[in-house]
Steps between C-alpha positions, in 0.01 A plus 500: 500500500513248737297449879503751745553479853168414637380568868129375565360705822258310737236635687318198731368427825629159600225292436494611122866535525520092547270418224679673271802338601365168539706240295822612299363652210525830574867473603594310260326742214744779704810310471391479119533821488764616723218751637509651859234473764425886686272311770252748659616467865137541651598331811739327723369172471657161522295368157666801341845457661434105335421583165838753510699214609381299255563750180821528732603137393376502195716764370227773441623844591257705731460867616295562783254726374435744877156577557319590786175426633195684343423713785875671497455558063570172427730646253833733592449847484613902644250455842596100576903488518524416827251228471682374217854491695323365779390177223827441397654479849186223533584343147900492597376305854294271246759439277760391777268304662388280157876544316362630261708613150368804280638653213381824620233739642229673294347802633167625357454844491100619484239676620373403845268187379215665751474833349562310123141377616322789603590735175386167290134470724466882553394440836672744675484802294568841636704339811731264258575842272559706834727205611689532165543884456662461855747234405580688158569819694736315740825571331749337836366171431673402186825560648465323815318195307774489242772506767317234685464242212844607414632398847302191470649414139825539651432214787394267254858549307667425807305210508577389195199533299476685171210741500225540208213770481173457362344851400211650295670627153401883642798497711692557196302775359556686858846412487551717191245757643726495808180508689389366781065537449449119455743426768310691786123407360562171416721396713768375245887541617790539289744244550830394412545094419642282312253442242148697472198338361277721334132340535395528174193272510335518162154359663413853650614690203262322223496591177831687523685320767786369232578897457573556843704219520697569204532875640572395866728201439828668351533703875427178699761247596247254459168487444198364648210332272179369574264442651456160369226450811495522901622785725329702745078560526418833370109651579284517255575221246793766358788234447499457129518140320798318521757578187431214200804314366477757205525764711803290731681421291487827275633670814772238538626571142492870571735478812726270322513784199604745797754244623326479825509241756105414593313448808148362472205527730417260599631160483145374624282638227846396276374123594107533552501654088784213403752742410766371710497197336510657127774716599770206506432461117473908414627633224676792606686621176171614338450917506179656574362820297600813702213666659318757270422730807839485624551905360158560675619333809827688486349869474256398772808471711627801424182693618478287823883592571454864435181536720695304770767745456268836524262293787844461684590879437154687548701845569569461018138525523496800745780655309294470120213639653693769647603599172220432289332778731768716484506493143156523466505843738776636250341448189161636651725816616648534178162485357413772723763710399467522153 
């Protein structure tokens, strides 16, 4: 077993974002490893159009990671697809304006960062879950998000631009539910790219996070580990600690079991814990243990998918109940009769 491909994301404003970057180290630990930059593009700044041109001559690949600001979702999702056409037009100006070179353009599918927030605090309570049972009974805006996105994958082809996804591992479950539940609460969209990361950040899934990953990873074309450190501020102290080098690198052996290229969040808290740096000398032929709640993980699934399949078909529900009582009211007659 040999390296992966390796694709660090980076999530910085652009004073932390030229720290991080100060001196060569960092670029030179990425040409070690042949490793791809997905830069978060949080703005259309000359620092950042600087630090692209200089991974530019360097030889460091880099996807522009689309995100908006955190007052439009920060992340992509079903109500913000016009906003997030209306940032690429903006990026595209950017880019012509710097010369700027990417290898392609990561979009991140979530849940609108604002209302991420709210359920997390519990602040807005009865008015967040009215908000929510609206969106999930909204069936006409999955289509016209999907088409959108769609239209807007299609523009960056033209472009010239490959096109990866990052999505929460769910989206596969509802694929095989052929549902759309998670789609129109949480905002996810179903999209068709080139390669889909599945986020499966072991962090938030302590003690069984290597399960899910070893469930998750065979339907992913790639598959997203972490988080080693940094991201966005979550209320209420509820990001969890930062994965150890154990834990890193037991995930890394786990993808490269699957034969899965890896993308890690985040190349910052890569470099703060000094795992950037140990990475150029990794041993990658060495197996880990396979999970021993993988079969747990894996029937868990299978519940999920089959309530998303009778949550997106209430009238199988109607139907049962329908004929429990009318079975009930024949055996009760039959009763009666003898």
């Amino acid at each position: 077993m040999s390296q992966p491909p390796l694709t660090f994301f980076c999530e910085l404003h652009p004073e932390p974002l030229a720290k991080l970057f100060d001196g060569r180290f960092v670029i030179d630990d990425l040409k070690a490893l042949n490793a791809t930059l997905s830069l978060g593009i949080l703005d259309f700044s000359d620092a950042r159009a600087k630090l692209v041109k200089r991974l530019n001559q360097a030889g460091v690949p880099v996807i522009a990671w689309l995100l908006l600001p955190e007052e439009e979702g920060y992340w992509f999702n079903i109500d913000n697809h016009d906003k997030a056409a209306a940032r690429y037009v903006e990026f595209k100006a950017w880019t012509t304006q710097h010369e700027l070179e990417w290898a392609g353009v990561g979009l991140d599918i979530e849940m609108d960062i604002n209302e991420m927030r709210a359920i997390i605090s519990g602040k807005e309570g009865q008015g967040l879950a009215r908000r929510l049972w609206r969106k999930f009974t909204d069936k006409q805006r999955v289509a016209g998000a999907r088409r959108s996105y769609q239209a807007l994958i299609d523009l960056i082809h033209t472009e010239g631009y490959p096109v990866e996804s990052y999505h929460l591992p769910v989206i596969t479950d509802e694929r095989r539910a052929r549902a759309t539940v998670l789609q129109r609460t949480l905002g996810l969209v179903d999209l068709e790219t080139e390669r889909e990361v599945l986020m499966l950040y072991t962090s938030f899934l302590r003690p069984h996070g290597d399960a899910a990953l070893w469930s998750y990873a065979p339907e992913a074309d790639a598959v997203g580990v972490g988080v080693t450190g940094g991201g966005v501020d979550l209320p209420g102290g509820t990001t969890p600690e930062p994965l150890t080098w154990a834990e890193f690198t037991r995930d890394l052996r786990l993808c490269v079991m699957q034969g899965k290229p890896i993308h890690i969040f985040s190349l910052e808290g890569c470099v703060e814990q000094g795992f950037l740096s140990r990475l150029t000398t990794f041993d990658w032929e060495q197996p880990a243990p396979i999970p021993e709640k993988a079969g747990q993980v894996r029937w868990l699934r299978t519940v999920f998918t089959a309530l998303l399949w009778v949550v997106e078909r209430p009238w199988v529900i109607l139907i049962a109940l329908a004929t429990l009582i009318g079975l009930g009211f024949l055996f009760k007659r039959s009763d009666n009769d003898q």
